[in-house]
Backbone as a chain_set.jsonl record, in Angstrom:
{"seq": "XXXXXXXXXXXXXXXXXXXXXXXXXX", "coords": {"N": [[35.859, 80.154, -12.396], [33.006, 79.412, -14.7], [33.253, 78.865, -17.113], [35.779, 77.725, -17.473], [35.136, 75.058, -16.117], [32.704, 74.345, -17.851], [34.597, 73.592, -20.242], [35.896, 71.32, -19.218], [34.142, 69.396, -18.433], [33.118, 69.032, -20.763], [35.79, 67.921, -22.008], [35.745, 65.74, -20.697], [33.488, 64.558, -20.97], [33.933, 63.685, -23.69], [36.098, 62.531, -23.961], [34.838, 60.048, -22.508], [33.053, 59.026, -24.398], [34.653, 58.691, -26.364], [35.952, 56.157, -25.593], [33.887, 54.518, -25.283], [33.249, 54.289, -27.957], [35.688, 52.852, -29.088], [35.388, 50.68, -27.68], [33.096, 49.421, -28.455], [34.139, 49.452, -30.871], [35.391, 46.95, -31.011]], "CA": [[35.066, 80.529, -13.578], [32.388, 78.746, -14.609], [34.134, 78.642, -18.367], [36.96, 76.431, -17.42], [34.184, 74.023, -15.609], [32.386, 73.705, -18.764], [35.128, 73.003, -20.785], [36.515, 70.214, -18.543], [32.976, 68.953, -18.502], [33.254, 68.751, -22.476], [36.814, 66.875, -22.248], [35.239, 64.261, -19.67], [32.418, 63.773, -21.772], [34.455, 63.306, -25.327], [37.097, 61.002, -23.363], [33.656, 58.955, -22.603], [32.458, 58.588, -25.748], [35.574, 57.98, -27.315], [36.355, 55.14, -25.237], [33.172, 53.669, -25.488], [33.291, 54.086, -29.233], [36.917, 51.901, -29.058], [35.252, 49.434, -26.808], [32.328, 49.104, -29.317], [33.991, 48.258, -32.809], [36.854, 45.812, -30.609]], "C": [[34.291, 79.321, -14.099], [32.722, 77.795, -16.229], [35.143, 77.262, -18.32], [35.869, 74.966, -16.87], [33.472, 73.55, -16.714], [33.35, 73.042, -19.801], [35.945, 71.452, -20.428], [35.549, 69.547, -18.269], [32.751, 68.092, -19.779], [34.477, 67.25, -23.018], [36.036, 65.652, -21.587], [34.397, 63.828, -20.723], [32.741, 63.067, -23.386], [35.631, 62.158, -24.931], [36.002, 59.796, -23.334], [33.463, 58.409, -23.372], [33.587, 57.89, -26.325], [36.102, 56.695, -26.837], [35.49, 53.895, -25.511], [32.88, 53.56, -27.256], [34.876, 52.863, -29.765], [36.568, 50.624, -28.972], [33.92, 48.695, -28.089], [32.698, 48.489, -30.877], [35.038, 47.127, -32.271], [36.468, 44.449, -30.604]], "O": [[34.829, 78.22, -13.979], [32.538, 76.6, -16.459], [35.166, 76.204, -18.949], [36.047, 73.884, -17.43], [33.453, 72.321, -16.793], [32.984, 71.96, -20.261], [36.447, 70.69, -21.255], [35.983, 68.636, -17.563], [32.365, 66.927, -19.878], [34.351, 66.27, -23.753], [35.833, 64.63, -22.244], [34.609, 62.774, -21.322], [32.07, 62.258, -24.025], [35.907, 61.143, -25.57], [36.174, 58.759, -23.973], [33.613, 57.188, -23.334], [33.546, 56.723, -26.715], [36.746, 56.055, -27.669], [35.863, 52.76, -25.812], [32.224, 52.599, -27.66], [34.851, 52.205, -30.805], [36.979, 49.671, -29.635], [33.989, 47.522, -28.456], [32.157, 47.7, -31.652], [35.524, 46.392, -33.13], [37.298, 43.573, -30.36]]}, "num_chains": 1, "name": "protein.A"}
């Protein structure tokens, strides 16, 4: 389903960010 693909699309992309938001105020 193409459902579960976007949502695991969504996690990858908010793990991203949030890491590079960590790495940015450190």
């Amino acid at each position: 389903m193409s459902i579960l693909k976007t949502i695991f699309e969504v996690h990858v992309n908010f793990f991203t960010n949030l890491t590079a938001f960590m790495f940015m105020f450190k």
